[in-house]
C-alpha positions in Angstrom: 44.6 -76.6 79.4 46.0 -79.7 81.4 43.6 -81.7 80.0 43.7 -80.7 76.5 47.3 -80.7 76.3 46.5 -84.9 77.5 44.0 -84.8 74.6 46.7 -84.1 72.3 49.3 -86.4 73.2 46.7 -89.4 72.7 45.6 -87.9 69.6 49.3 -88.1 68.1 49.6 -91.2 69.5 46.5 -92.7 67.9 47.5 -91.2 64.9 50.9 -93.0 64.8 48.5 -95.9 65.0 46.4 -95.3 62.2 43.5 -95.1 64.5 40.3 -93.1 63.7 39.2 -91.4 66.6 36.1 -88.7 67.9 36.0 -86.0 70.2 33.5 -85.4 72.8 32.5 -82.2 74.3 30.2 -80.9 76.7 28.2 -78.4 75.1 25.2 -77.5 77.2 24.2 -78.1 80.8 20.7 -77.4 82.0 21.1 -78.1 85.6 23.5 -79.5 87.9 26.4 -81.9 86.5 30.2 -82.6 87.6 31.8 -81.2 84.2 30.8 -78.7 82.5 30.5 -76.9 79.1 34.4 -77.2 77.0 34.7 -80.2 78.8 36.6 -82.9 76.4 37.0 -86.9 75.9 38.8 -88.1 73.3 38.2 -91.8 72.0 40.1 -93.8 70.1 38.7 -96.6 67.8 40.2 -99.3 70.0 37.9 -98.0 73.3 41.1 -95.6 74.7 39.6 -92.7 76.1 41.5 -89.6 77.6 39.7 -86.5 79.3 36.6 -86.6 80.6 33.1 -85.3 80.1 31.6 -86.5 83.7 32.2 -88.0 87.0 32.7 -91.7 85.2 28.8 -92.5 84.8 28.6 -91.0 81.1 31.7 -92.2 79.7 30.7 -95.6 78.6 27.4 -94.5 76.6 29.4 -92.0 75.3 32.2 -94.3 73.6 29.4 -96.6 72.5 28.1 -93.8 70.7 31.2 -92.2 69.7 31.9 -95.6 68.0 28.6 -95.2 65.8 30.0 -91.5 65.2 33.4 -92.6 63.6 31.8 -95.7 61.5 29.3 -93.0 60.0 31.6 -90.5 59.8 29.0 -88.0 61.1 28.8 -85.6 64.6 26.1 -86.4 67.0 24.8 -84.8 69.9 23.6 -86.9 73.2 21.4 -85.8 75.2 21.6 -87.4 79.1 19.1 -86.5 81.8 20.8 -87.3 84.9 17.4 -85.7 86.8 14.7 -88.6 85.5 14.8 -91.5 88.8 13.5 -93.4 86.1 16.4 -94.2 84.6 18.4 -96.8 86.0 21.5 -95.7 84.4 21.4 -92.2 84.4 19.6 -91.0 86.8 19.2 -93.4 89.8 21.4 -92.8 92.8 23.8 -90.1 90.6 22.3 -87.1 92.5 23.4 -84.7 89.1 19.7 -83.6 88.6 20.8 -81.8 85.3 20.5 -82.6 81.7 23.8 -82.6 79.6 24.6 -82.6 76.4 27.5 -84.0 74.5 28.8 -83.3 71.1 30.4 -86.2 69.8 32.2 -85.3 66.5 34.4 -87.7 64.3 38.0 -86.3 63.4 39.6 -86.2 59.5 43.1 -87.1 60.8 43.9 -85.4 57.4 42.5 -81.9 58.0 45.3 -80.0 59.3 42.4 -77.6 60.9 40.4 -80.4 62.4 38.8 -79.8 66.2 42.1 -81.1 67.5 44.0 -78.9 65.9 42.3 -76.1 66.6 42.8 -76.7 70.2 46.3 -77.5 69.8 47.0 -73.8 68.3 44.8 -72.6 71.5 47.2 -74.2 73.6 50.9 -73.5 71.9 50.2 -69.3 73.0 49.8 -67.7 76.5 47.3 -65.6 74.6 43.5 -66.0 75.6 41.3 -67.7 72.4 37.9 -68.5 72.0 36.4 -71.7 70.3 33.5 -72.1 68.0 31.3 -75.2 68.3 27.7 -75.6 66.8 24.7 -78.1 67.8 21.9 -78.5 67.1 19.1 -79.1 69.9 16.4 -80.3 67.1 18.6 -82.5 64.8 20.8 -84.5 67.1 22.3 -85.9 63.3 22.7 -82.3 62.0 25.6 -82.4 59.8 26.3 -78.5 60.0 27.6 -79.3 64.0 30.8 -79.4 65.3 34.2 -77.1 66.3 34.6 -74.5 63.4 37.0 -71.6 64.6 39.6 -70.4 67.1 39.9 -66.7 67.7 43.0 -65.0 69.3 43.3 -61.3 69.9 40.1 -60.5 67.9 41.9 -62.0 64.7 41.2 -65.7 63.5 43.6 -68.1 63.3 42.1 -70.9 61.5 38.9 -72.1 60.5 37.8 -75.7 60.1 35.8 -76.5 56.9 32.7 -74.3 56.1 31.4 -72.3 58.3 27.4 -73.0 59.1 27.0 -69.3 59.2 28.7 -66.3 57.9 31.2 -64.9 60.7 29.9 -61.8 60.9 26.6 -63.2 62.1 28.5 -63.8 65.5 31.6 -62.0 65.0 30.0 -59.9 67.8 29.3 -62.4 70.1 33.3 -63.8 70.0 34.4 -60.1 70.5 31.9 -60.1 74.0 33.8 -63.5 74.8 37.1 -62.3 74.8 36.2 -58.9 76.4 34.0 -60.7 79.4 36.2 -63.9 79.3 33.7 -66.0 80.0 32.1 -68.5 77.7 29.2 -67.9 76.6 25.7 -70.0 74.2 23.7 -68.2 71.3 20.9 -69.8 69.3 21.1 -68.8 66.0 17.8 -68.7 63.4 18.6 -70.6 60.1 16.0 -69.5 57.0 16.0 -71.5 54.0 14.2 -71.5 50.3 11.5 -73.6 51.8 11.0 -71.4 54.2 11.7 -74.1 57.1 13.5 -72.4 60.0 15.9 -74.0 61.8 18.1 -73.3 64.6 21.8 -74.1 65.4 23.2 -73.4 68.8 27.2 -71.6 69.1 29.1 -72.3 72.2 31.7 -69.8 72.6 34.5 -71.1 74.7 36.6 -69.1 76.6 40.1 -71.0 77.3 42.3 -68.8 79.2 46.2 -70.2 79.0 47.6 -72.1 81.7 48.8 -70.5 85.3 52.2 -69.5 85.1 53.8 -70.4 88.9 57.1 -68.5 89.2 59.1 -70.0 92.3 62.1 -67.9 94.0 63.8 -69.9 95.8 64.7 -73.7 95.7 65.3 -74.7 99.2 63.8 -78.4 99.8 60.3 -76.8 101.0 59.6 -75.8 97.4 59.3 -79.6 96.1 55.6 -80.2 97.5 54.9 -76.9 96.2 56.2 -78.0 92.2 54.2 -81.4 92.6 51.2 -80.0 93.1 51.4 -77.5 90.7 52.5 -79.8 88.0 49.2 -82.1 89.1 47.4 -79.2 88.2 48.9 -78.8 85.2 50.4 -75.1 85.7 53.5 -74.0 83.9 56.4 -73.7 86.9 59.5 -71.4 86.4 62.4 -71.4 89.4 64.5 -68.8 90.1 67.8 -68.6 92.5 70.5 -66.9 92.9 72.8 -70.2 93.9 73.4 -72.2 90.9 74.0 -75.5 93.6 70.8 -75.6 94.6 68.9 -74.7 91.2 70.3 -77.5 88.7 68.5 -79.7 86.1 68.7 -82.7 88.2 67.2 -81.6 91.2 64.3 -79.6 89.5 63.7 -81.5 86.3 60.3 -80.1 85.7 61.6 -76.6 86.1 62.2 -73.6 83.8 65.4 -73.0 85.5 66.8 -69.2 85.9 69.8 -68.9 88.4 70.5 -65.1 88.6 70.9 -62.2 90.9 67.4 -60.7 92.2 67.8 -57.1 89.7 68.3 -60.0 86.7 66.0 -62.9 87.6 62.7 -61.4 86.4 63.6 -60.0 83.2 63.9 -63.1 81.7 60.3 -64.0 83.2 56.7 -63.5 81.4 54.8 -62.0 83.8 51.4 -61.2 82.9 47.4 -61.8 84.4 48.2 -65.4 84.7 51.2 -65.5 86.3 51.6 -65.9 90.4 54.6 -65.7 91.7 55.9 -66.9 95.5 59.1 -65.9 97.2 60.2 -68.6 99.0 64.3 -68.3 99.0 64.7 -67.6 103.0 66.8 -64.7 101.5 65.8 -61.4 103.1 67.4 -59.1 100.4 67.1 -61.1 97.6 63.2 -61.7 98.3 62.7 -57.4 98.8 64.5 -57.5 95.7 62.0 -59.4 93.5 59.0 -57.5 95.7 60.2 -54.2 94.8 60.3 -55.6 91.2 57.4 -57.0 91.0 55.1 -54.2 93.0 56.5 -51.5 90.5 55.7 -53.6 87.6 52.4 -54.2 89.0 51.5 -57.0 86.6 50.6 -60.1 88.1 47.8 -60.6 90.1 49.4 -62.4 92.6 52.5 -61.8 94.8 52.9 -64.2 97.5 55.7 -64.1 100.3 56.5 -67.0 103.0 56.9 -65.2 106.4 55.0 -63.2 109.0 53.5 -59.9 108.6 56.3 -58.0 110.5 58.8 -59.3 107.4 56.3 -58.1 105.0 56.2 -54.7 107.2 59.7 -54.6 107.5 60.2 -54.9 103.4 58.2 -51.9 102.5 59.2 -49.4 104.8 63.2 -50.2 103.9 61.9 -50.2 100.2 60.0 -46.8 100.8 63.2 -45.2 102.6 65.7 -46.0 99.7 63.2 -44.3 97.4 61.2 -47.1 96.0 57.9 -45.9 94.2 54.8 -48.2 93.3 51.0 -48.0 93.3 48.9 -48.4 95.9 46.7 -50.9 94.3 49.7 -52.9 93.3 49.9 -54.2 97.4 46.1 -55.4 96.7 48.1 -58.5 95.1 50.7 -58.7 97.9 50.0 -62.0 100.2 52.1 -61.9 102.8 51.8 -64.2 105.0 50.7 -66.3 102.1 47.6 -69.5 101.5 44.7 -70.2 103.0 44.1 -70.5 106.7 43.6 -74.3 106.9 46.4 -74.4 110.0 49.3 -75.6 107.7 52.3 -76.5 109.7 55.0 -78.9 107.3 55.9 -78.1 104.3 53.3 -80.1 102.3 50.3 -78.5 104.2 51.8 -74.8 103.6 52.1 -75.9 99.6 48.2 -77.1 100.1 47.2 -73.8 101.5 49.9 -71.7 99.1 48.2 -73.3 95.7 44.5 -73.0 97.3 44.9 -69.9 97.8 46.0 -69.0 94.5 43.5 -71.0 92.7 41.2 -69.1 94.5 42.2 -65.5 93.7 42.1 -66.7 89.8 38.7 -67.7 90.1 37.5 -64.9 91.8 36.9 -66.4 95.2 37.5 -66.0 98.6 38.1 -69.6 99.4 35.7 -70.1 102.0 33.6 -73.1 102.9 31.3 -74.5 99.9 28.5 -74.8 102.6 28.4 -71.5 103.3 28.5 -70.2 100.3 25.3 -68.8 98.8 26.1 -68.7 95.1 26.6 -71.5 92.4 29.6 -73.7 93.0 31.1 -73.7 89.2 31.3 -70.5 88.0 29.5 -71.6 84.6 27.0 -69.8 82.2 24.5 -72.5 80.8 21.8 -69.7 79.7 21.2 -69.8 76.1 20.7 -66.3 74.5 18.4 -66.3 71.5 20.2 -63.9 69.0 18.8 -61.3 66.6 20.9 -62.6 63.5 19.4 -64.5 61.1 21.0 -66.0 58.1 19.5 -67.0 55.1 20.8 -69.9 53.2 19.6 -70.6 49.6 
């Protein structure tokens, strides 16, 4: 979402310009290749880009070409085979060995459901969407491509332009997005009067909303621990009971809540993308929040600065006074929490806090790349061939 919510802020601002502008998106990946599929460039007629769709060796081919896409006025989809050694631009020395392809599609600053604004209702929610795009691996000028539809909750909240094929056609396949949240491609058959078949290609985009951090505490130590979180784009929310120590001007990034611990979460969201770590150095006031927060059982991720004897400690005073919880909720207490990485000042033990969290989101255990034996993205590149055809007169 960090880098959409970027894409948007340089859309509005070319737009106070009067510049045109085209997005480009990573549709397809067959292979190995630094960004993949939903990831997004914007560019601006005057050469601006914003986002990215590679490591920095695509990006000038694709503004040439996105160029060509705003003077036509048409989408386009380049191909780039980082695997041919033939290719001294593309392939020599980049080590991607994939083949990616981009979706370059000019925006109508005057459709108020354009691409960008479909992504800009995706982002103003915490509720999980999905996003329609079609290509076209035959016709690379096929003017039934580009971003169509956003889906929330099973219910669509706008559509841009026509849609290439009826929504029921793929109505399923958004429905398995959602439930599975993971994106997912479908190549569609396309019949038509002179009986030519043709095929169009739907990337269904999962975009999950940003991770909520919720901070207790606001000692000095949590300040490394707020700037990398904001680097990562990730909404922060700080709660304390000492309104001296939780102001405006010392946390300016913050949701602030000052308020005592049986308050300060019910003015909090908490849901499957929220973490929250309890860092106040307040014994009572952090078994507070825990006893809170393992009862509600909702986030996926409790994380508590201290040493296991604490965390020991916590429960069994919390069991004694009558405290009731699942079982399973404690498979989301870390306590001591982060990675061990050997952290000792405050800015290592923020590197191994956010690591660790950004691990249990993506479903890792935050182990060494070289030994581990699966992919290194978690992506899904494989394009299903779908029974649905549609016939077009």
């Amino acid at each position: 979402m960090k880098e959409i919510r970027q894409i948007l802020r340089a859309y509005d601002i070319a737009c106070q310009k009067g510049q045109r502008v085209a997005l480009a998106t990573v549709v397809h990946v067959d292979g190995s290749s630094y960004r993949g599929p939903g990831a997004r460039m914007l560019v601006s007629e005057d050469g601006t880009l914003t986002g990215a769709i590679s490591g920095g060796c695509l990006e000038g081919d694709a503004l040439r070409k996105a160029l060509m896409a705003i003077a036509e006025q048409r989408p386009l989809l380049a191909t780039y085979d980082t695997s041919d050694d033939e290719d001294a631009i593309f392939g020599m020395g980049l080590g991607c060995n994939g083949i990616i392809r981009i979706l370059i599609e000019p925006i109508n600053t005057n459709d108020d459901a354009n691409p960008i604004e479909l992504l800009r209702k995706a982002a103003d929610t915490r509720e999980p969407s999905v996003i329609v795009t079609f290509f076209s691996l035959d016709d690379k000028w096929n003017p039934l491509q580009g971003t169509y539809l956003l889906m929330k909750n099973n219910k669509m909240v706008v559509k841009s332009g026509a849609l290439p094929l009826s929504i029921d056609i793929f109505l399923h396949d958004i429905n398995k997005t959602l439930e599975h949240k993971h994106t997912y491609l479908v190549k569609y058959n396309i019949s038509t009067t002179s009986s030519n078949h043709k095929e169009l290609t739907a990337i269904f985009e999962y975009l999950a909303p940003d991770i909520s951090l919720v901070i207790a505490g606001a000692g000095n130590d949590v300040f490394p621990l707020i700037d990398m979180a904001e680097v990562l784009g990730w909404q922060i929310t700080l709660i304390d009971g000492r309104p001296a120590y939780a102001t405006a001007s010392r946390f300016p990034s913050c949701h602030l809540i000052v308020a005592d611990a049986d308050k300060a979460l019910h003015e909090v969201l908490l849901d499957d993308r929220t973490a929250v770590v309890l860092i106040t150095h307040n014994y009572q006031y952090d078994k507070s929040l825990l006893n809170s927060l393992l009862s509600e059982n909702r986030v996926p991720y409790i994380g508590m600065l201290g040493p296991k004897k604490k965390k020991h400690s916590m429960l069994t005073e919390l069991r004694e006074a009558g405290a009731h919880w699942q079982e399973e909720a404690l498979i989301h207490l870390y306590s001591p929490m982060g990675l061990n990485i050997g952290a000792e000042t405050p800015e290592e033990i923020a590197l191994s806090v956010i690591a660790e969290i950004k691990a249990i989101f993506a479903r890792r255990d935050g182990g060494s790349l070289r030994d581990y034996p699966g992919k290194i993205h978690n992506r899904n590149d494989e394009i299903v061939i779908s029974d649905n055809k549609q016939f077009i007169g």
